[in-house]
C-alpha positions in Angstrom: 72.4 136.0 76.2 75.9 136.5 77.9 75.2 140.0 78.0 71.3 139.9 79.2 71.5 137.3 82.0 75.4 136.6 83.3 77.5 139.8 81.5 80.2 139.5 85.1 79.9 135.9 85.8 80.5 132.5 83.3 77.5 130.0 81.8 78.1 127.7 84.8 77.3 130.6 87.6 75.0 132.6 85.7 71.1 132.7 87.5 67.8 133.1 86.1 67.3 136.6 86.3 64.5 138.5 87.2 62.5 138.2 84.0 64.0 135.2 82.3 62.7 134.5 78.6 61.0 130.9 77.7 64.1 130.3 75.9 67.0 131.3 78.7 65.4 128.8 81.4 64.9 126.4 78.5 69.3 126.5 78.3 69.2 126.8 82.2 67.0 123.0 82.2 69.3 122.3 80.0 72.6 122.8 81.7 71.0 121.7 85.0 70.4 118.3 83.2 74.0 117.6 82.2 76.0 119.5 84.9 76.1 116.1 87.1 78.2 114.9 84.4 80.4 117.9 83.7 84.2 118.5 85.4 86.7 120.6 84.9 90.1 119.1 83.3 92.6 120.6 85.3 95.4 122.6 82.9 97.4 125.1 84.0 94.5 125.5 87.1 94.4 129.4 86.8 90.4 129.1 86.2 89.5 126.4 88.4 88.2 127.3 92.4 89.6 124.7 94.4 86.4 124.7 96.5 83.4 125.5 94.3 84.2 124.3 91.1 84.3 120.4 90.5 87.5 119.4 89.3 87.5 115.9 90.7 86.2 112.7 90.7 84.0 113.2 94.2 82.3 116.2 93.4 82.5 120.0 94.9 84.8 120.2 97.9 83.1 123.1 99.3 83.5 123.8 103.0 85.7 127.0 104.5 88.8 127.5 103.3 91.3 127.4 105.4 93.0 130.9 106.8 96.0 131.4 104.0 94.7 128.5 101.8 94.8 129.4 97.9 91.7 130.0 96.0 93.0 128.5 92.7 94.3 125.1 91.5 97.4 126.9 90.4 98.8 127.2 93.4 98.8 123.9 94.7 100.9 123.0 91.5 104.9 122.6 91.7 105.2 123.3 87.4 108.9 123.3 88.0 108.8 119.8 89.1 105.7 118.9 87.7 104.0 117.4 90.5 101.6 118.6 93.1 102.4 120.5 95.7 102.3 117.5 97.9 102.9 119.3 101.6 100.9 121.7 100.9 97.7 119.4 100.0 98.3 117.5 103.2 98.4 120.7 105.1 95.0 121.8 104.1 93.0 118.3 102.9 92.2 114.6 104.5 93.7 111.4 103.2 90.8 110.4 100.9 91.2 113.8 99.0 95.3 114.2 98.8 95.1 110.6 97.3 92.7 111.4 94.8 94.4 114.8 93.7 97.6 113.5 93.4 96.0 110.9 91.1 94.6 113.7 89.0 96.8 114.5 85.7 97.5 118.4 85.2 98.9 120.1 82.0 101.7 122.0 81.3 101.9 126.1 82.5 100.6 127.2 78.8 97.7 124.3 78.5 94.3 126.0 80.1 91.7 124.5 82.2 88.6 123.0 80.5 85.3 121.5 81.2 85.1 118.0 79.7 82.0 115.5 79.6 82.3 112.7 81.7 80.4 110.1 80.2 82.7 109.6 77.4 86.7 109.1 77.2 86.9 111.8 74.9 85.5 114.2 77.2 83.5 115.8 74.4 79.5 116.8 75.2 77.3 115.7 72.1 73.6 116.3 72.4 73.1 112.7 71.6 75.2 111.5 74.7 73.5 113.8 77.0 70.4 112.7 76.0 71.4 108.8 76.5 72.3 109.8 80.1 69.3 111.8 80.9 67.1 109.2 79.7 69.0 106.5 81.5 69.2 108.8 84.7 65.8 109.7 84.2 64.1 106.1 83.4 65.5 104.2 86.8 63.6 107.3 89.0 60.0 106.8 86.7 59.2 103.4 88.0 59.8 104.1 91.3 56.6 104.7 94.0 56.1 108.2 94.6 57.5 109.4 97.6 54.4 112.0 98.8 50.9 110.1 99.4 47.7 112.3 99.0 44.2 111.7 100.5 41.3 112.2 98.7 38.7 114.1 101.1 35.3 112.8 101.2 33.8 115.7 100.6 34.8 115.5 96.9 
């Protein structure tokens, strides 16, 4: 599939394509789904996009970056004195978002980045959480009144 539909890009980026099979939108549905509930774990930051990727608690920064502002998580990480980079975040980010990444644990320079499940504390994906999720997600929107109304013409 990686080959066919996202050979330059990861799972998380890849598109539909321009003749997608029954079975690659099926997986697309499928990760569309979940993604809500999917994060990265920050490691050693070196895969994470400080402003596309969600890495924390409030979702996708997105927005410019800043003129000199870093790409990657990496760089806004002091590994020598394993703490943020603390001047730098206030530099580039509000109040609300500097308190929340300093309150975001990071690993050590060898430990990489990866993409955890957030509806459990082990931050593993099973299909029989996701589909507790999507059914709960999904059950509290059924009941409610349908937002479009249609009128019936009386030439019918």
């Amino acid at each position: 599939m990686k080959g066919l539909y996202f050979p330059n890009r990861d799972f998380w980026q890849a598109g539909k394509g321009s003749c997608p099979s029954w079975g690659w939108q099926s997986i697309l549905a499928g990760r569309e789904a979940i993604a809500p509930q999917v994060m990265w774990a920050v490691g050693n930051g070196q895969k994470i996009s400080i402003r596309t990727d969600k890495w924390l608690k409030i979702g996708v920064l997105g927005g410019p970056a800043l003129r000199n502002e870093p790409s990657t998580i990496v760089d806004l990480i002091d590994f020598e004195n394993a703490e943020w980079k603390e001047d730098l975040l206030r530099d580039i980010f509000d109040h609300n978002i500097v308190t929340e990444i300093l309150a975001t644990p990071f690993g050590l320079p060898s430990t990489e980045d990866k993409l955890v499940w957030m509806d459990n504390k082990s931050g593993r994906y099973t299909v029989k959480r996701g589909y507790l999720w999507h059914k709960k997600n999904t059950m509290t929107h059924r009941h409610q009144q349908p937002t479009t109304s249609y009128q019936v013409s009386p030439d019918l």
